[in-house]
N, C-alpha and C positions, 0 to 999 in steps of 0.2 A: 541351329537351324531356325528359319526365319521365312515368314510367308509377307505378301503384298498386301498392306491395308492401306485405304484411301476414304475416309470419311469427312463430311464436312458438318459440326453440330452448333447448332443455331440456339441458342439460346440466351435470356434476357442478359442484360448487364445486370449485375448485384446493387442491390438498392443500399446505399451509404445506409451506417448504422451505427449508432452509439454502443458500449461496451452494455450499458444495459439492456438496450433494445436487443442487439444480439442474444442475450442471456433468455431475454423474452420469447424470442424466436425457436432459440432451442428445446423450451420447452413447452414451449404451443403443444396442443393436440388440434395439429391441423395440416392439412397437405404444405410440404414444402418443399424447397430445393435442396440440392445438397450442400449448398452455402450457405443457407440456413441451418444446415444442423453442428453447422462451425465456430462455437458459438468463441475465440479467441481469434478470430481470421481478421485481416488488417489488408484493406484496398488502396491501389495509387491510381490514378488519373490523369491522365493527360490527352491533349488535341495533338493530335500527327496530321501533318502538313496533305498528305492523298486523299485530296477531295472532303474535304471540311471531316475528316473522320478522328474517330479516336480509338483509344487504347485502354486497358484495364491490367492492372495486377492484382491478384489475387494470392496471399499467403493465407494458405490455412490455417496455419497454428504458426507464427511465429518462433515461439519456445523449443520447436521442433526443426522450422524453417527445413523444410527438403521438398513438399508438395505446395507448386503456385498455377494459378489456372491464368492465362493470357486471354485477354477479351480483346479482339480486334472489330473495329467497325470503317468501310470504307464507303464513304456519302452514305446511298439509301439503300446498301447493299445488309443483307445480314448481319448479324454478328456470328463472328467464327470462333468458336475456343479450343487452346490448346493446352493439354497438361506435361507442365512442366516442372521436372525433377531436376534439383541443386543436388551435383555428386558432393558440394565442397559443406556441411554445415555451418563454416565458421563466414561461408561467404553468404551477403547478401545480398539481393536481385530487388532492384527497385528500375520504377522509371521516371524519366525526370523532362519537364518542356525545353529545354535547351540540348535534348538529342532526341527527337521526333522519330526517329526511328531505330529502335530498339531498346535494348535490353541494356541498365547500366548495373555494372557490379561489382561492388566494394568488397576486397578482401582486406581486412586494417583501415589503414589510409590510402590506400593504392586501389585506384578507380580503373576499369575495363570498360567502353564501350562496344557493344554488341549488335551492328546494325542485322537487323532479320527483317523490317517490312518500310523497306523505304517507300514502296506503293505494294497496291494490289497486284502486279504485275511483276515486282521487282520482291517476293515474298519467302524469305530463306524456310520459314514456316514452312510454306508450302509443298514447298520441293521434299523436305524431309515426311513430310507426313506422305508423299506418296513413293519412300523409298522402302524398301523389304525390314529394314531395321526395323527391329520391336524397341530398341532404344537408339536413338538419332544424335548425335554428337554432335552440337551445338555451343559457340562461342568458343572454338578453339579444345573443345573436349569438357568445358565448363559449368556445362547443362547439358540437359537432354530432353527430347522430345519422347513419349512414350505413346506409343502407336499402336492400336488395336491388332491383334493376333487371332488367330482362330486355335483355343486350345485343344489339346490332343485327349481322347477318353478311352477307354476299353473296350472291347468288344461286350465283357460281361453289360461295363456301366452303360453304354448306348443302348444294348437290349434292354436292359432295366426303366431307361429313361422311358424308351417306347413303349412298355410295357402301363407305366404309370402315365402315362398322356394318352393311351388309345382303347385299352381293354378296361372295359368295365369288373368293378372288384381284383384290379389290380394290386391293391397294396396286398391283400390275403397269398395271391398269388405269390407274390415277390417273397414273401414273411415264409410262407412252406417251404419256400426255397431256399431260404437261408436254415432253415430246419436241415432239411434234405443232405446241403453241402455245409451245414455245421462243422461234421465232424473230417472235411475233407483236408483239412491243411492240418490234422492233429499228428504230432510227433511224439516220440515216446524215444527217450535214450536209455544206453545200457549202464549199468552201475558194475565194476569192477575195483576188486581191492588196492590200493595204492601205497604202493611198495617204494614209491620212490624216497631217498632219503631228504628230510628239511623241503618238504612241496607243501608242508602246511603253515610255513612264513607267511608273513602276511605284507603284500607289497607298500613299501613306501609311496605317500602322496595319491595314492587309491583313494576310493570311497570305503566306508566299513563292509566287512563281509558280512553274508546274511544268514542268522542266526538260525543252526541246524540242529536235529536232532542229534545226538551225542555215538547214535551208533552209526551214524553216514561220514564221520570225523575223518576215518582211512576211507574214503571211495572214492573212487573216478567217476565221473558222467560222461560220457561220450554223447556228440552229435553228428550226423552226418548233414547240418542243414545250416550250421554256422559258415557266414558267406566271408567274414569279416577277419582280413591275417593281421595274425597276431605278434608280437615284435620277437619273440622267441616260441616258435610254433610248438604242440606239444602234440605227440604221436600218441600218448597210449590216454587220453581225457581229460578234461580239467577236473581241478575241485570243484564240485558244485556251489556255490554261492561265492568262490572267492572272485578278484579281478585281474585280470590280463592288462597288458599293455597294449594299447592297439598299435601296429606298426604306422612307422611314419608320420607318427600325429601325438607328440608327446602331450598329456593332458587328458588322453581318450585310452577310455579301459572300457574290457567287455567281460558278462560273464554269464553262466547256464546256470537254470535251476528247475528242477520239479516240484511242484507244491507239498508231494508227500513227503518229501525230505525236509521241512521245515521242523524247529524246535515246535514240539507238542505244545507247551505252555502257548503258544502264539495261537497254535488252530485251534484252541479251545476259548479263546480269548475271544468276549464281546459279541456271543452265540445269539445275542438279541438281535444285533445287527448284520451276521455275516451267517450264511448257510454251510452245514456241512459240506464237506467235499466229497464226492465218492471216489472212488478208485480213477474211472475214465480221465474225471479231470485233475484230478492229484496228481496222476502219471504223466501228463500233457507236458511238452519241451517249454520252457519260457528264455527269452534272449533278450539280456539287457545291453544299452552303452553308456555309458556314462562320460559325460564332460566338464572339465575342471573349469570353475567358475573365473578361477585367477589370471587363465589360460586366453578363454574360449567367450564369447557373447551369439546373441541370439537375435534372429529377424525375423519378418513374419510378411508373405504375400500373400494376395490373395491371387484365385485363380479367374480365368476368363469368361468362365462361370459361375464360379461356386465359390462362396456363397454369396445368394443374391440377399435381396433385400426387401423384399414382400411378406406377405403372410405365411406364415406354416399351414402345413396340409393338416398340423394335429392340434390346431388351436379350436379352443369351445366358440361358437356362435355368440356367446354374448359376451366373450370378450374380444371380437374380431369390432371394427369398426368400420362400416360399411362405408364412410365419407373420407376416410385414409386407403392412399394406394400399397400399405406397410403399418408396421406398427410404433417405424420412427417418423409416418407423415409423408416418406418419398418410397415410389417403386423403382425408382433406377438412380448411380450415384454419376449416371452422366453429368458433366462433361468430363472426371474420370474415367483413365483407362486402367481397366487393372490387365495386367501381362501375363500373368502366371510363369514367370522365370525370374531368376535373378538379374539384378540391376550390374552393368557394367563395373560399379564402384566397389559392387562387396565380392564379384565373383571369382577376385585374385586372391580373396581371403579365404572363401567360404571352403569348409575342409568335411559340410554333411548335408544333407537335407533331409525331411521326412514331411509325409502327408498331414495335412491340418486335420480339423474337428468335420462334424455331422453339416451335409448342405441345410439349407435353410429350411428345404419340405420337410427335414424331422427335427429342426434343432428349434424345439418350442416344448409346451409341456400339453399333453393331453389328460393328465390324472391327476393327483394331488393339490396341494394349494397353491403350487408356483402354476399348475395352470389355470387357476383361479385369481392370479393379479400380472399388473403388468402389461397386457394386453397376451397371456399367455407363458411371458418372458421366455420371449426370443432370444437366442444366446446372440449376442454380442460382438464384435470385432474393430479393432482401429489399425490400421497402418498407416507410420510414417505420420503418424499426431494426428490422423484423419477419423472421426469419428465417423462410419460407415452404418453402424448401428449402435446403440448406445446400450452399456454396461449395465447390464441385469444385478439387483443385490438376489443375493441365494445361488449365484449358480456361481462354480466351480471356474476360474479365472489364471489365465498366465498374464502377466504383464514384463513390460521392458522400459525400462525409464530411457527420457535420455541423456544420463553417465551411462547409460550400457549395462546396468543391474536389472536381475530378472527375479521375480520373485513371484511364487503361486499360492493363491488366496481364494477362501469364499469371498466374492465382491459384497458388501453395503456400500447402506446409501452413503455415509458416511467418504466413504473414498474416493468418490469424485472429485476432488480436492484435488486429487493426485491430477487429474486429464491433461492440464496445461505438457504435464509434463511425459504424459505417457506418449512414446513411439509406438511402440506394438501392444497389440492385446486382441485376447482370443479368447471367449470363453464356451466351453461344454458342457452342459451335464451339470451334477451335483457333486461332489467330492468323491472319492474311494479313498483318500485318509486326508484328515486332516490333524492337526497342531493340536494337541490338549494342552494347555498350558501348564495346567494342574500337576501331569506328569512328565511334560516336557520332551513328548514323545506322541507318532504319528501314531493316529486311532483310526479303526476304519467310522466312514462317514456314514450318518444315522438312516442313509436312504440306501446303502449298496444291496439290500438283498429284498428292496419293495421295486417290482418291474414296472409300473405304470409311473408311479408317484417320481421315479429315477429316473425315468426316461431313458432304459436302457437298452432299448430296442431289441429285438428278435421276432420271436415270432406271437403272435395274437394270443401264442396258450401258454406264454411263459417260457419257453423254452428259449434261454439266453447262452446256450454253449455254444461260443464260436469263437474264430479266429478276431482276438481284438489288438489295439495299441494303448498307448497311455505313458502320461511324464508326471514327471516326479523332480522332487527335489531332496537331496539328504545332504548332511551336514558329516563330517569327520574331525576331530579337532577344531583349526579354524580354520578350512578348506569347506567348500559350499559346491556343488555338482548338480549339474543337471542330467537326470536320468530317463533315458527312452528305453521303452520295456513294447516288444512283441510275444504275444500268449497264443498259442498254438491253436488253443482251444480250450478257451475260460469264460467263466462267468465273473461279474463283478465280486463274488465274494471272492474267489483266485486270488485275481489282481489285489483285493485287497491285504492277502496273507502275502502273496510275496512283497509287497511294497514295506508292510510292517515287518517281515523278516529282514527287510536291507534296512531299516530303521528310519525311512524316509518319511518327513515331515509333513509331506503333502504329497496328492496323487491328485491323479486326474483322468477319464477316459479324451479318447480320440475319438479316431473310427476302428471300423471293424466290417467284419465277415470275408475281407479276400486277402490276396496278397497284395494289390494294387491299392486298398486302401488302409496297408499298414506298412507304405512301402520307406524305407531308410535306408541311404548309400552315403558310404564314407569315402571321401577321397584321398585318395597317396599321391602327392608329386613328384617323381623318381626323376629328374635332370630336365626333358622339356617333355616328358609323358605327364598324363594324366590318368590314373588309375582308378578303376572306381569296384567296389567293394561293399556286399552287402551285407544287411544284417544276417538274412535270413535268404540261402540259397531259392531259386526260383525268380526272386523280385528283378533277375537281370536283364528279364524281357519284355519291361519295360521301359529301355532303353534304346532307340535308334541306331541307324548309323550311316555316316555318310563319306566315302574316297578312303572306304577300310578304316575308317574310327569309329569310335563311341560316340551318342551324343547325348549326354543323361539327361534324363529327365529332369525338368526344373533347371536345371543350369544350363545347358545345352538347347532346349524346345519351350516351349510356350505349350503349359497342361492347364486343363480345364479346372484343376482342385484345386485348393489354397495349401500352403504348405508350409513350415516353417525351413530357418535354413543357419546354420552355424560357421561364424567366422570368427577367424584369428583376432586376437584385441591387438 
């Protein structure tokens, strides 16, 4: 589903720059564009023949080559820009003065001319930016235009929104309310003894199972709230902590667990850092999926809103900067559009999605030392090689190279090194486990059970039990998985006993408090259907639909959230 945009954005031509000058720009503490915070971005120029005007390309990151911005100018007319996405990586978009009108594109040796503005008047641009597509098929299917959308939110998120824009002492308001409805998504499954014979195997090419108390060894867990079928369904529960097969998507396992069925030795472990559990939340339903690395790769959109790029509403006063419209220098990454859907090129692959991290009004630090440097350390985000906002050291980080490897880390300064080459990245928060070297084994992170210094939001008196998400990474042999875990109703130290129960190297929060913001759908392609399939029963109404189909979320419609999204290698 696809709605009408028609904008036209004026903005300067990019001022030539040396690779140093850019480097300089980047790290200015000073208002800038969003070309300036580019700092490997590579410009062509040329005169086109329509009234003494000219042209611009703009590659943001070369090394990534997929986002270039078109700067068109005709005589004394504005300049118009439009963002444009390379489906092909290996091809690349340049322009050159012997084809004045348009776009030339080398794949190898083999050149494509692409005329789109022979004049003002004669302007393929144009026409596409005022068609319903959110991506516009251009040069034969070879690019695209990507087109402003209006994303879709929730009835909760919109009332929340107005609530925080209109009523004074709002946030207190909003924070009781996640108190209130805390405990509303919490599940609780049943344990029965498990008779069946050889169901304690343990599946080939899985992740490891997660390490249990010795007397839950024979039980079942039932759920009634697993959305997600499984390649051989089981009637009377699964094992708790083992993994399933998920149907139709060889590489993807699922599996249940309650925290109080974890190996003792784990819940007693690192009591400096992690709070007891009591019964409420020990008992709370958890549902993981897990994705084979070997298999599956990973991308990352932002949504039509969120996250923007301004200041946090929890940033300290003396570390906000009164002569910056943000704390990378810009308040808007115009003349980028961000969609909130997937892109035509990966959405024949993509086989998942689920919601990204914290919007921008809390994804900053109000307590501790991280919100004492940094300008607060704002979390972070790039897509598609685009730095959007620039990567915090101390906070808790997914990245995606691009060969397609995903790997999650506390960022340092040190690893900027890596940017030429990072496609995605998103960061949240502080860790819930990270890598000890020492033992060669996930620990939980030294902040999971300090609520201010963690940034773990709930409510103003501490009260952190609620429905959350969170990814992970674990290792099996030489098999590498990336793991999405929804928590019924947990607190960070939870999350962090099951993530060390699956023996996962690294954790991380998301969002939390509803269903809409811990939402994940897997997809089954049964012959020319499309199936879609959730984690967690409930999240399926957040789904569309239009001439009696589905239209999911993120693949189907254009949403207000950022989200990540899983496809086939």
């Amino acid at each position: 589903m696809t709605w009408r945009a028609s904008c036209w954005l004026a903005v300067a031509l990019p001022i030539a720059a040396g690779v140093q000058d850019q480097r300089e720009q980047y790290d200015a503490e000073a208002p800038k564009t969003i070309f300036e915070l580019q700092q490997f971005r590579q410009s062509t120029s040329i005169s086109i023949s329509a009234k003494a005007g000219a042209a611009t390309l703009v590659n943001l990151n070369p090394a990534i080559n997929s986002w270039y911005i078109l700067e068109l100018r005709f005589g004394a007319n504005p300049v118009v820009s439009y963002h444009i996405e390379n489906g092909n990586p290996e091809q690349k978009l340049t322009l050159d003065g012997d084809f004045p009108s348009g776009l030339v594109i080398f794949e190898g040796k083999r050149r494509t001319n692409c005329e789109l503005f022979a004049s003002a008047s004669a302007n393929a641009l144009e026409r596409a930016r005022s068609s319903p597509l959110v991506y516009y098929p251009l040069c034969d299917g070879r690019v695209y235009l990507r087109n402003p959308a209006p994303g879709h939110s929730t009835t909760l998120e919109a009332a929340t929104e107005f609530l925080r824009q209109h009523l004074w002492g709002s946030e207190k308001i909003i924070a009781l309310g996640h108190v209130l409805m805390g405990d509303a998504n919490r599940e609780t499954g049943d344990l029965e003894v498990d008779s069946r014979p050889g169901s304690a195997a343990q599946l080939v090419g899985s992740p490891a199972p997660a390490l249990l108390d010795t007397k839950f060894s024979e039980r079942l867990l039932t759920s009634a709230n697993l959305g997600i079928i499984l390649d051989k369904p089981e009637k009377n529960g699964l094992k708790p902590g083992a993994w399933y097969p998920a149907s139709a998507n060889p590489g993807v396992f699922v599996s249940i667990l309650e925290p109080n069925l974890i190996d003792p030795k784990i819940l007693g472990s690192y009591s400096a850092h992690v709070n007891h559990l009591d019964n409420r939340e020990g008992s709370a339903m958890c549902y993981l999926v897990a994705f084979d690395h070997d298999r599956y790769q990973i991308g990352y959109e932002l949504g039509t809103e969120h996250p923007k790029v301004g200041w946090s509403e929890h940033v300290l006063e003396q570390q906000r900067d009164s002569k910056l419209p943000g704390p990378d220098g810009i308040g808007t990454f115009s003349p980028l559009v961000a969609t909130g859907l997937v892109s035509p090129e990966a959405a024949g692959k993509t086989i998942a999605t689920f919601v990204g991290g914290f919007k921008r009004a809390h994804g900053a630090f109000k307590y501790g030392d991280l919100a004492r440097k940094n300008h607060g350390s704002h979390y972070g985000f790039v897509e598609q090689g685009v730095v959007l906002s620039k990567l915090q050291p101390g906070l808790a980080t997914i990245y995606v190279l691009n060969d397609g490897s995903v790997d999650l880390k506390t960022w340092m300064e040190q690893d900027n090194r890596l940017l030429p080459r990072i496609r995605h990245a998103r960061q949240n928060g502080v860790p819930i486990v990270e890598f000890d070297s020492t033992s060669q084994t996930g620990i939980p992170g030294a902040l999971v059970n300090r609520w201010g210094a963690g940034n773990w939001s709930g409510s103003e008196d501490m009260k952190l039990r609620t429905m959350r998400a969170g990814l992970a990474l674990a290792r099996h042999g030489r098999k590498r998985f990336l793991v999405y875990a929804v928590f019924s109703d947990a607190t960070p130290s939870a999350m962090a006993r099951v993530f060390q129960a699956y023996q996962c190297d690294y954790a991380m929060l998301l969002d939390m408090n509803a269903l809409e913001h811990t939402y994940m759908a897997l997809y089954r392609r049964v012959g020319s259907q499309l199936l879609v399939d959730h984690l967690v029963k409930g999240m399926d109404v957040f789904e569309k639909s239009a001439a009696d189909e589905i239209v999911p979320r993120f693949l189907g419609y254009a949403d207000n959230r950022d989200f990540f999204y899983v496809t086939r290698r």
